[in-house]
PDB file as gemmi writes it, atoms N, CA and C in Angstrom:
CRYST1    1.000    1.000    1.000  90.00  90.00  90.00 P 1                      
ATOM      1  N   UNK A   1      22.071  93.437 -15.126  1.00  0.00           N  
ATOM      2  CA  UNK A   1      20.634  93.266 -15.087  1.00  0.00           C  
ATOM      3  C   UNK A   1      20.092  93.567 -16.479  1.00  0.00           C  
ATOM      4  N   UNK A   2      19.059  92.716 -17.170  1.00  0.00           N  
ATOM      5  CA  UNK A   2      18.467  92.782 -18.119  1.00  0.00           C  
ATOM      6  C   UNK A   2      17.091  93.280 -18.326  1.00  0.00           C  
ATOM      7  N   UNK A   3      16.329  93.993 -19.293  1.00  0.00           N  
ATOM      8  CA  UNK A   3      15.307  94.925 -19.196  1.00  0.00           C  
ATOM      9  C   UNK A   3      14.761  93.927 -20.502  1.00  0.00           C  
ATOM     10  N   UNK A   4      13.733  94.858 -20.686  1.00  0.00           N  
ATOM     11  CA  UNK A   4      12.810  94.126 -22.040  1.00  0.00           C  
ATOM     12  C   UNK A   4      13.904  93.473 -23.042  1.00  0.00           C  
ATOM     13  N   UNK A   5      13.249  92.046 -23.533  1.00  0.00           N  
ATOM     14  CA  UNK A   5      13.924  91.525 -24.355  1.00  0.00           C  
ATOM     15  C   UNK A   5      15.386  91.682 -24.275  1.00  0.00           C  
ATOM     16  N   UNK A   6      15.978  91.039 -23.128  1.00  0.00           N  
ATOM     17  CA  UNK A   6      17.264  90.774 -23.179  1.00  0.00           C  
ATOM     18  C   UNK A   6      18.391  92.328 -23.092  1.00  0.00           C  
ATOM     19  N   UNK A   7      17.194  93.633 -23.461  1.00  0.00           N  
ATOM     20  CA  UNK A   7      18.505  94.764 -23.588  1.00  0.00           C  
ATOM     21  C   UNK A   7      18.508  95.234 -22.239  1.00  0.00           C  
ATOM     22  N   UNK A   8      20.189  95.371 -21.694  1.00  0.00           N  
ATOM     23  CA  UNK A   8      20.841  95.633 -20.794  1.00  0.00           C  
ATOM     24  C   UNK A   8      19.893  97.222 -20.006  1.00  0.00           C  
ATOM     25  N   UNK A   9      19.919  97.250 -18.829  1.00  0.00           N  
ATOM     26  CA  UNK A   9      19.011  98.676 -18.542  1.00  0.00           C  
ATOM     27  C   UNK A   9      20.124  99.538 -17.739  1.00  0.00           C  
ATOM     28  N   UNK A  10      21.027 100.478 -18.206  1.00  0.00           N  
ATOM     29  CA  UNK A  10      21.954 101.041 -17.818  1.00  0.00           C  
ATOM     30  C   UNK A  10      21.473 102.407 -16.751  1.00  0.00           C  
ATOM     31  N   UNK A  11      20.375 102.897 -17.237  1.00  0.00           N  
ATOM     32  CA  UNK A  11      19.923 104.166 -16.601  1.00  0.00           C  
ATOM     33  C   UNK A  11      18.422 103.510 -15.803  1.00  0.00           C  
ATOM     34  N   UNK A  12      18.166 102.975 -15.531  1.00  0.00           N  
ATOM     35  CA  UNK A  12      16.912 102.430 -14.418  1.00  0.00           C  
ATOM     36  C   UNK A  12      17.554 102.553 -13.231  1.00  0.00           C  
ATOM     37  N   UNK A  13      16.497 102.310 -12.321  1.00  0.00           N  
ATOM     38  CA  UNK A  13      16.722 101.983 -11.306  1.00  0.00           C  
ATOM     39  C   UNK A  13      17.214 100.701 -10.179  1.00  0.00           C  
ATOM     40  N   UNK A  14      17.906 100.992  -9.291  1.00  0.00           N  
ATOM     41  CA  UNK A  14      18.931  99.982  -9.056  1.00  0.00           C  
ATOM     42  C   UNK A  14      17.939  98.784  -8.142  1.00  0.00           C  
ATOM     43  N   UNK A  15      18.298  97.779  -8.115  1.00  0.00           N  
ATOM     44  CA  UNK A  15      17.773  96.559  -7.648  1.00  0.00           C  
ATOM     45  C   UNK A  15      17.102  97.174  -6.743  1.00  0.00           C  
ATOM     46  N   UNK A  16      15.441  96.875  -6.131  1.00  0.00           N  
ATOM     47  CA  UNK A  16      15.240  97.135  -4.484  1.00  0.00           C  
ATOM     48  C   UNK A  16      15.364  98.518  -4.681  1.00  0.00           C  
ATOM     49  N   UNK A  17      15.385  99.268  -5.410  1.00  0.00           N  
ATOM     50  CA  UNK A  17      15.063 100.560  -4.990  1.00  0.00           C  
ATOM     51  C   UNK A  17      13.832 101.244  -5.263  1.00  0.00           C  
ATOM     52  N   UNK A  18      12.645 101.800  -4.510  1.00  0.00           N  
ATOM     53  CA  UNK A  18      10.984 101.803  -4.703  1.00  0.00           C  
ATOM     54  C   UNK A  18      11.351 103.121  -5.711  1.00  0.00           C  
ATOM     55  N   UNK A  19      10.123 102.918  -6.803  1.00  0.00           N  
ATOM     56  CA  UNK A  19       9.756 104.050  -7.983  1.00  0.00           C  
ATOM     57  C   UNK A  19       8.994 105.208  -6.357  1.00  0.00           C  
ATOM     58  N   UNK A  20       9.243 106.834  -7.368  1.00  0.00           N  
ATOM     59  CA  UNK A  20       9.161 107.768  -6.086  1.00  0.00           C  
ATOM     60  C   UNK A  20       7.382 107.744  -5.711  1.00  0.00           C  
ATOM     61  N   UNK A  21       6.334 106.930  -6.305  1.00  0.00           N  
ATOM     62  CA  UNK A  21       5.215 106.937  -5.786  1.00  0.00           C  
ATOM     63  C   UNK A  21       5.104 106.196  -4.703  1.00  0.00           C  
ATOM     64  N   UNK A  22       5.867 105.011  -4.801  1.00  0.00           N  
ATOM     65  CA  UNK A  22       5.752 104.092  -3.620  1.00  0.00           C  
ATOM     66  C   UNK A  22       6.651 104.461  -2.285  1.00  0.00           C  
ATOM     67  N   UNK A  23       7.822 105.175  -2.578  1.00  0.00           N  
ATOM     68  CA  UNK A  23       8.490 105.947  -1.577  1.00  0.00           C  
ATOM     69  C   UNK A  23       7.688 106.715  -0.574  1.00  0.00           C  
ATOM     70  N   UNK A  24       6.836 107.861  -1.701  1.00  0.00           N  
ATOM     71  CA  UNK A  24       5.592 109.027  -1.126  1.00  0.00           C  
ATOM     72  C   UNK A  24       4.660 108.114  -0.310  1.00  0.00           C  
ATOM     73  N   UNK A  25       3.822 107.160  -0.949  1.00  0.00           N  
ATOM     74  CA  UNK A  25       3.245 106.507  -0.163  1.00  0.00           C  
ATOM     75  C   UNK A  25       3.499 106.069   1.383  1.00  0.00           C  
ATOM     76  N   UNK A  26       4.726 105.139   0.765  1.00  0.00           N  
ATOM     77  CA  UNK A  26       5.241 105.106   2.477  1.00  0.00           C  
ATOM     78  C   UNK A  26       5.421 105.570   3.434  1.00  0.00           C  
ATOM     79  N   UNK A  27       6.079 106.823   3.020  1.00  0.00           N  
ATOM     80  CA  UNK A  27       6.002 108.223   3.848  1.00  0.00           C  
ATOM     81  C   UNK A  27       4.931 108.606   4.367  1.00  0.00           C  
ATOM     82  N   UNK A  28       3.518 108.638   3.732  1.00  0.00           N  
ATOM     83  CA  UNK A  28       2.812 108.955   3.776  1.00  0.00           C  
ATOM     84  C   UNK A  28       1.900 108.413   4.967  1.00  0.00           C  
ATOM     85  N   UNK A  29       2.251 106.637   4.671  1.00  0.00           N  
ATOM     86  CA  UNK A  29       1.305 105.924   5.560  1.00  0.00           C  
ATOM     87  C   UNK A  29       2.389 105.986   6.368  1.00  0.00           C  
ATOM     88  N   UNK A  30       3.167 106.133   6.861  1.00  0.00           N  
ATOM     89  CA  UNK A  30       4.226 106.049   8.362  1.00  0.00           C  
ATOM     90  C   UNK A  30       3.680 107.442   9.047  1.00  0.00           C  
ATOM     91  N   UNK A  31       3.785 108.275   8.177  1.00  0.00           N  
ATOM     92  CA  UNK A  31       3.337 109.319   9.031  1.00  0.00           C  
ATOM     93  C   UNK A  31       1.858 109.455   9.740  1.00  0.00           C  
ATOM     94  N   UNK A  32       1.381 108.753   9.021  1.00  0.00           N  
ATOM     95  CA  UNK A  32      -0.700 108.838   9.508  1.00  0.00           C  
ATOM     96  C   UNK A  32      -0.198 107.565  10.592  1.00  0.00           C  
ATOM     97  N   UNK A  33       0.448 106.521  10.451  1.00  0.00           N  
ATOM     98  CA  UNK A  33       0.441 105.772  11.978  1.00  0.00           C  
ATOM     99  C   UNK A  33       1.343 106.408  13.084  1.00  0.00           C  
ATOM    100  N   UNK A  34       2.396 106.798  12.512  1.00  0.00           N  
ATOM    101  CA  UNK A  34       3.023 108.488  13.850  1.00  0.00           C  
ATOM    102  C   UNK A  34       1.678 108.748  14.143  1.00  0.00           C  
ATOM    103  N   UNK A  35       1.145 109.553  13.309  1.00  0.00           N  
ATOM    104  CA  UNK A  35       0.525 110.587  14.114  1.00  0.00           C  
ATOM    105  C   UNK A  35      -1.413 109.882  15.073  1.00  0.00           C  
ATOM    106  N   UNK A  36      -1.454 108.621  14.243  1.00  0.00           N  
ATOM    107  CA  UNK A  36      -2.337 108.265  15.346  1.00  0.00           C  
ATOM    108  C   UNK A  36      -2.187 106.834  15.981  1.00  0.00           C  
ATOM    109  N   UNK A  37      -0.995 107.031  16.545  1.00  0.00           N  
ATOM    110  CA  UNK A  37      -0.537 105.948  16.980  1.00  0.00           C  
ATOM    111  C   UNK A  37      -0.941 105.768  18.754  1.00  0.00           C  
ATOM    112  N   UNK A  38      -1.441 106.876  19.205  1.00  0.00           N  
ATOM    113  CA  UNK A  38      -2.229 106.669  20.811  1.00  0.00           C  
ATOM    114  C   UNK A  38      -3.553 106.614  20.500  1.00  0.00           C  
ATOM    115  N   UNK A  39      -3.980 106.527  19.450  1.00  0.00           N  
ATOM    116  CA  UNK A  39      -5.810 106.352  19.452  1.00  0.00           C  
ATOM    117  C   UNK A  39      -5.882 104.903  19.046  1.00  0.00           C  
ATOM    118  N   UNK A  40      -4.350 104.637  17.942  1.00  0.00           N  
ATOM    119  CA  UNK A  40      -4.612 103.014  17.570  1.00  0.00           C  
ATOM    120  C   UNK A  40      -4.077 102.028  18.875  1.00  0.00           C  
ATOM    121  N   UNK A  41      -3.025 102.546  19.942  1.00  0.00           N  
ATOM    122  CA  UNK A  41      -3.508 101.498  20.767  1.00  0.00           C  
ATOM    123  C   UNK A  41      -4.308 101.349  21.569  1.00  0.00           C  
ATOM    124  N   UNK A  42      -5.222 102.901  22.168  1.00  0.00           N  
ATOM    125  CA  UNK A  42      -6.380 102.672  22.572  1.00  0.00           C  
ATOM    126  C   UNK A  42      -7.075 101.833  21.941  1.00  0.00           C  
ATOM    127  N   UNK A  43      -7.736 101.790  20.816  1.00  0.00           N  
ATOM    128  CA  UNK A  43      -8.441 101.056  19.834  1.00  0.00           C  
ATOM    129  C   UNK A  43      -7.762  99.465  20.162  1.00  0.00           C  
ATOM    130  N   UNK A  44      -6.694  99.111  20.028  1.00  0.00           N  
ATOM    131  CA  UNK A  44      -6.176  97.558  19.971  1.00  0.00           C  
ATOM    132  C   UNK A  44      -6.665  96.953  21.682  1.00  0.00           C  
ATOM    133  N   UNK A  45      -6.181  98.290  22.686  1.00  0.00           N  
ATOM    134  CA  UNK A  45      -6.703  97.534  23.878  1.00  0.00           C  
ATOM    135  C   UNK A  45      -8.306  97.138  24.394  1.00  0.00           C  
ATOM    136  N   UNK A  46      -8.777  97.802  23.944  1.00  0.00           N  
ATOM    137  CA  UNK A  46     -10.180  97.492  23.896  1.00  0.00           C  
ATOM    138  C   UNK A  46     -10.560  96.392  23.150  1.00  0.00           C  
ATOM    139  N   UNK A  47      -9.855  95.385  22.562  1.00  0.00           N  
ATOM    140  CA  UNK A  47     -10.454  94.649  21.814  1.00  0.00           C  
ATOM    141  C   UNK A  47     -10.136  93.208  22.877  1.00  0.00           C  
ATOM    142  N   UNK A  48     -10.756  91.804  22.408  1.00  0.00           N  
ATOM    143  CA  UNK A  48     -10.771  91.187  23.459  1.00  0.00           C  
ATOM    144  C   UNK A  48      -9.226  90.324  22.713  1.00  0.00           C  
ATOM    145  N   UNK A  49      -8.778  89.845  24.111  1.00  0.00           N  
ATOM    146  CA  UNK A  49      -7.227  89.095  23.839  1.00  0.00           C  
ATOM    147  C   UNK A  49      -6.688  88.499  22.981  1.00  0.00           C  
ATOM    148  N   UNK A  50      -8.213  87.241  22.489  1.00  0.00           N  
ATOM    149  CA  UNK A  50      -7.603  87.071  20.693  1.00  0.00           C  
ATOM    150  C   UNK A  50      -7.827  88.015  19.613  1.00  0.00           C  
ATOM    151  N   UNK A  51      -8.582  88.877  19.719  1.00  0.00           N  
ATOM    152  CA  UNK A  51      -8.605  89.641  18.262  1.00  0.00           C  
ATOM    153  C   UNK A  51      -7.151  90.748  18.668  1.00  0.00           C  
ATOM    154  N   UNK A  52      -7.027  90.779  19.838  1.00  0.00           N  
ATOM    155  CA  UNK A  52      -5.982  92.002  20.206  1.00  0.00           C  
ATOM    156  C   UNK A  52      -4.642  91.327  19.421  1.00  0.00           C  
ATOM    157  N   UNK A  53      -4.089  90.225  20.060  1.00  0.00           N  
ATOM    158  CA  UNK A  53      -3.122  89.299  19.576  1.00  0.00           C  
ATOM    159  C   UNK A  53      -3.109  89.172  17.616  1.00  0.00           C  
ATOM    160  N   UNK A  54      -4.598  88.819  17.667  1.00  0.00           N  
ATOM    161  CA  UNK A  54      -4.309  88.744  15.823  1.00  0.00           C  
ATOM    162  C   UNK A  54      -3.869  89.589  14.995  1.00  0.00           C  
ATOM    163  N   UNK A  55      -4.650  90.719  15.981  1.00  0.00           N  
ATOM    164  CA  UNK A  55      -4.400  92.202  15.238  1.00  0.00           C  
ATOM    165  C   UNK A  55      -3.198  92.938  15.443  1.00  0.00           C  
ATOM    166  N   UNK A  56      -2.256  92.024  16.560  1.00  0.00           N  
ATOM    167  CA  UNK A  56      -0.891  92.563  16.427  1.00  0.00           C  
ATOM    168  C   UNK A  56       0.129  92.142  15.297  1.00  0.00           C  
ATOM    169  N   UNK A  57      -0.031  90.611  15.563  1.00  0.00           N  
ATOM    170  CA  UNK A  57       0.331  89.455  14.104  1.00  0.00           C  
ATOM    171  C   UNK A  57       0.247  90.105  12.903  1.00  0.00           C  
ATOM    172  N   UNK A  58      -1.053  90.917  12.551  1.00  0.00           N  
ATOM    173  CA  UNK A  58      -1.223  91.222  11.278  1.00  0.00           C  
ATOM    174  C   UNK A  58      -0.279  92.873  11.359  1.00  0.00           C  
ATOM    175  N   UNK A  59      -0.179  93.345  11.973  1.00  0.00           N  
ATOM    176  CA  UNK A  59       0.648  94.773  12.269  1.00  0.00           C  
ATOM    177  C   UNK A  59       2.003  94.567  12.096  1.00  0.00           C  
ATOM    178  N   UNK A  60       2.528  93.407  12.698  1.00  0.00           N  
ATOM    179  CA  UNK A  60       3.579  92.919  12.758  1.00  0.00           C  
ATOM    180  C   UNK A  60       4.049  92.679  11.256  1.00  0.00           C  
ATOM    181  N   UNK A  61       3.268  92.173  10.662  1.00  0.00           N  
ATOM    182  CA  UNK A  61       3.722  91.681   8.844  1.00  0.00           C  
ATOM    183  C   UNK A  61       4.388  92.860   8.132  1.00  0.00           C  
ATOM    184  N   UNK A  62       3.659  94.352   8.469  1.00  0.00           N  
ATOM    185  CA  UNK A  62       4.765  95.299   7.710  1.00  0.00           C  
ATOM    186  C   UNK A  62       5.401  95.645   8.512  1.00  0.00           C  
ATOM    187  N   UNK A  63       6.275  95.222   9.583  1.00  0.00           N  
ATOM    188  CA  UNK A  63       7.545  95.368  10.506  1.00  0.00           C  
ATOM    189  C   UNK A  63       8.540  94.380  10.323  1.00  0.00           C  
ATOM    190  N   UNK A  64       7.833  93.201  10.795  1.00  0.00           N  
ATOM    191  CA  UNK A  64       8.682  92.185  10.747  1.00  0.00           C  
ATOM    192  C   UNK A  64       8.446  91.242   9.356  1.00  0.00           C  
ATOM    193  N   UNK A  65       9.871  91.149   8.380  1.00  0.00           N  
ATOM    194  CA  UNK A  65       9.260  89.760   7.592  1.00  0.00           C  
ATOM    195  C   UNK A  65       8.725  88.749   7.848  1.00  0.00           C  
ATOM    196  N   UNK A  66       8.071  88.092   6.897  1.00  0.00           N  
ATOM    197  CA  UNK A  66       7.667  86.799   7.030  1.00  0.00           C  
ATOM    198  C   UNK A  66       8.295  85.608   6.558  1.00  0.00           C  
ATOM    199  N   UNK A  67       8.653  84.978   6.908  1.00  0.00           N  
ATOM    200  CA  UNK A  67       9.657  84.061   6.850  1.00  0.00           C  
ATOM    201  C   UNK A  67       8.621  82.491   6.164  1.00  0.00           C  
ATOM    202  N   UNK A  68       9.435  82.458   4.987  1.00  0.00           N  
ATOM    203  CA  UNK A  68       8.405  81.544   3.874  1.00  0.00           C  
ATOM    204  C   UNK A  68       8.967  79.948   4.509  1.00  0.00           C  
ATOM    205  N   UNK A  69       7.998  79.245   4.748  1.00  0.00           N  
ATOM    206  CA  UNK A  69       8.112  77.681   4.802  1.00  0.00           C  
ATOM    207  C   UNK A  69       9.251  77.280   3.446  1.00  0.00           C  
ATOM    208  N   UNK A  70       9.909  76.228   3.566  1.00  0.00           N  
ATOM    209  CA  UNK A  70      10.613  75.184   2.588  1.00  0.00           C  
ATOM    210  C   UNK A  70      10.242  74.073   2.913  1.00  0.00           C  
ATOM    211  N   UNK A  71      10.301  73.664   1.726  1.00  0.00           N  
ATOM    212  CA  UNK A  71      10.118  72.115   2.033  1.00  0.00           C  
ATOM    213  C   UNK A  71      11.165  71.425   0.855  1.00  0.00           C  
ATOM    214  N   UNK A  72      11.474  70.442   1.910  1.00  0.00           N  
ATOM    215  CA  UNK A  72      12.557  69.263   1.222  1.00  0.00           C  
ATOM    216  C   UNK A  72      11.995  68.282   0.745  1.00  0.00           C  
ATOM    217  N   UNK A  73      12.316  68.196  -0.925  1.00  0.00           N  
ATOM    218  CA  UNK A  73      11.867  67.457  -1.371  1.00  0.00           C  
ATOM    219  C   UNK A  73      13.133  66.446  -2.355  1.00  0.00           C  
ATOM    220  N   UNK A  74      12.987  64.547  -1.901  1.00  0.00           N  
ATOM    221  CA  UNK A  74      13.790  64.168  -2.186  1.00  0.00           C  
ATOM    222  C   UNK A  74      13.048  62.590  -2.361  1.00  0.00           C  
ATOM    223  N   UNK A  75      14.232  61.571  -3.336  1.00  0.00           N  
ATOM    224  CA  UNK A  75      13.897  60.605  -3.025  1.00  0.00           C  
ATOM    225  C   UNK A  75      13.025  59.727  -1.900  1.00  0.00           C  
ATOM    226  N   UNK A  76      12.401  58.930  -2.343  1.00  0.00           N  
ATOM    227  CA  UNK A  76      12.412  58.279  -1.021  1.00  0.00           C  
ATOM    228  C   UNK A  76      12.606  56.536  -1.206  1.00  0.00           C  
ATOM    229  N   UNK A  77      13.259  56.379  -1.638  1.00  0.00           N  
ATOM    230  CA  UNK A  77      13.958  55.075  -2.510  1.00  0.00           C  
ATOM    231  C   UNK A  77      15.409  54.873  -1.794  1.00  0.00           C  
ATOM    232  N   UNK A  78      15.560  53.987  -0.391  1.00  0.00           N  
ATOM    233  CA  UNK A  78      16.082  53.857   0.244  1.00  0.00           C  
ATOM    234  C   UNK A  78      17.803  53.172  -0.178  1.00  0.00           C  
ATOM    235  N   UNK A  79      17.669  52.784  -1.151  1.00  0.00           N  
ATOM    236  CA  UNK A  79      18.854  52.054  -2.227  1.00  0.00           C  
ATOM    237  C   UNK A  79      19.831  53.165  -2.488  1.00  0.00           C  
ATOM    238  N   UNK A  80      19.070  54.160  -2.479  1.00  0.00           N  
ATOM    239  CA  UNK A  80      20.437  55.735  -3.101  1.00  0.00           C  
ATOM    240  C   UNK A  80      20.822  56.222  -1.616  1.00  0.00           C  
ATOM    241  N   UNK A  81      20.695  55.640  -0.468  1.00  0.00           N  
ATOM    242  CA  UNK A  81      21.094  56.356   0.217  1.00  0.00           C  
ATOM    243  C   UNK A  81      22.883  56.010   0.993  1.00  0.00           C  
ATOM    244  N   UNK A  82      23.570  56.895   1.569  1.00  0.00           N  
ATOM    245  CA  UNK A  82      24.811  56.872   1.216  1.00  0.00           C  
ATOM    246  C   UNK A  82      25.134  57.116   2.986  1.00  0.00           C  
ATOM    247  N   UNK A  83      25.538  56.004   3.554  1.00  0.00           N  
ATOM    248  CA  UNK A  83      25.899  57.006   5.427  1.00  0.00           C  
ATOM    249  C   UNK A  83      27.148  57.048   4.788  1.00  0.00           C  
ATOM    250  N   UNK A  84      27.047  58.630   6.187  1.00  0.00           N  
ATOM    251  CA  UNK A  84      28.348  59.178   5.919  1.00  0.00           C  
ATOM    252  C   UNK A  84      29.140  58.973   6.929  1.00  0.00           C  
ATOM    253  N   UNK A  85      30.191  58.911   7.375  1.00  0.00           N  
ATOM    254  CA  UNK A  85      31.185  58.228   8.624  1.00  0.00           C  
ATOM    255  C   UNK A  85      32.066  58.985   8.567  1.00  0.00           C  
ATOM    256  N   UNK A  86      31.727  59.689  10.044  1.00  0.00           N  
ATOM    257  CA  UNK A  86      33.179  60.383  10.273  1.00  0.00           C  
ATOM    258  C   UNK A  86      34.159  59.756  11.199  1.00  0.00           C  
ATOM    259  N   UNK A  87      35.493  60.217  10.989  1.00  0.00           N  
ATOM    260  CA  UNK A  87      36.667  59.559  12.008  1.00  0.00           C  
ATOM    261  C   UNK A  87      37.129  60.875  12.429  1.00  0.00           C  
ATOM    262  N   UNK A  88      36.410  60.638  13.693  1.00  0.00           N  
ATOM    263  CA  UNK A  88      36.779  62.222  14.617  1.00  0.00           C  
ATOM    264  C   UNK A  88      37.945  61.686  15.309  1.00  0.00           C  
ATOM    265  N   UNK A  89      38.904  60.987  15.097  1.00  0.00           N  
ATOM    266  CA  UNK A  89      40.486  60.886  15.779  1.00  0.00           C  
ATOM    267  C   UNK A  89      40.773  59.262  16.019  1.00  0.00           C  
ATOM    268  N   UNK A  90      41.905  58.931  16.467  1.00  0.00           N  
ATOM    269  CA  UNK A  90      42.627  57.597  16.602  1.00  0.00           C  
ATOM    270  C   UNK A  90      42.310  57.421  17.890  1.00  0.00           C  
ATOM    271  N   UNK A  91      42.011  55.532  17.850  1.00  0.00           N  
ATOM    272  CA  UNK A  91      41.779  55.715  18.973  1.00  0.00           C  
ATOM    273  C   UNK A  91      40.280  55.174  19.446  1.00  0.00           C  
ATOM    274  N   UNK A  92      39.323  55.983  18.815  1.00  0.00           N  
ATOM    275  CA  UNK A  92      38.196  55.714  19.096  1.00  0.00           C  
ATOM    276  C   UNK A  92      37.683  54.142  18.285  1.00  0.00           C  
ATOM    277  N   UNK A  93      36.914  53.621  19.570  1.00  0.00           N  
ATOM    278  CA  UNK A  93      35.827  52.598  18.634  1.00  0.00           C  
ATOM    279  C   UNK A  93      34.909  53.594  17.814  1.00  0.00           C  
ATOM    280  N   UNK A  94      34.475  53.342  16.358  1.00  0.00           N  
ATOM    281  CA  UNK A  94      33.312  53.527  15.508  1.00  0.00           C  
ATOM    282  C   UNK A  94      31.957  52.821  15.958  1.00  0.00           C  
ATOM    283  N   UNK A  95      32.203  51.562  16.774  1.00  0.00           N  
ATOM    284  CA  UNK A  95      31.323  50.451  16.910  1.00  0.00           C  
ATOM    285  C   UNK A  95      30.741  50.689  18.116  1.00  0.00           C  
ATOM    286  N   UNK A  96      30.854  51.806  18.937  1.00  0.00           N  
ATOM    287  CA  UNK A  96      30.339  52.272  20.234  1.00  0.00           C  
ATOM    288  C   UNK A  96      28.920  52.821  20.212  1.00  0.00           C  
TER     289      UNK A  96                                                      
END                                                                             
């Protein structure tokens, strides 16, 4: 791994590993949702079914990742295209 201008960073910290403010933090906010975690689902049930639902969705984002869209992007110039044919054994018609 490379640091400013190309020089190698031998004593940093290793890939993915949080500087100790953001560690504390975390700690910090896990523990304030421990500890009011029966007033916040009182609070969520009282709300009406779609805001309850949204507001789980959005809770959900620092639990569960979010999983980024791709998109395929390719020719669309039908001349480059190539079928591929398999011969899954002897025997068989291809022409079926």
């Amino acid at each position: 791994m490379t640091g400013f201008k190309g020089v190698r960073n031998v004593n940093g910290r290793p890939k993915g590993t949080l500087n100790k403010a953001t560690a504390e933090l975390r700690e910090k906010f896990t523990l304030l949702v421990e500890n009011n975690f029966d007033k916040l689902q009182s609070d969520i049930d009282l709300l009406e079914p779609k805001d309850r639902i949204k507001t789980i969705l959005e809770l959900a984002k620092f639990v569960i990742p979010v999983l980024r869209s791709t998109e395929l992007i390719g020719e669309t110039d039908n001349n480059n295209f190539q079928p591929i044919i398999l011969n899954l054994g002897a025997g068989i018609n291809p022409n079926m």
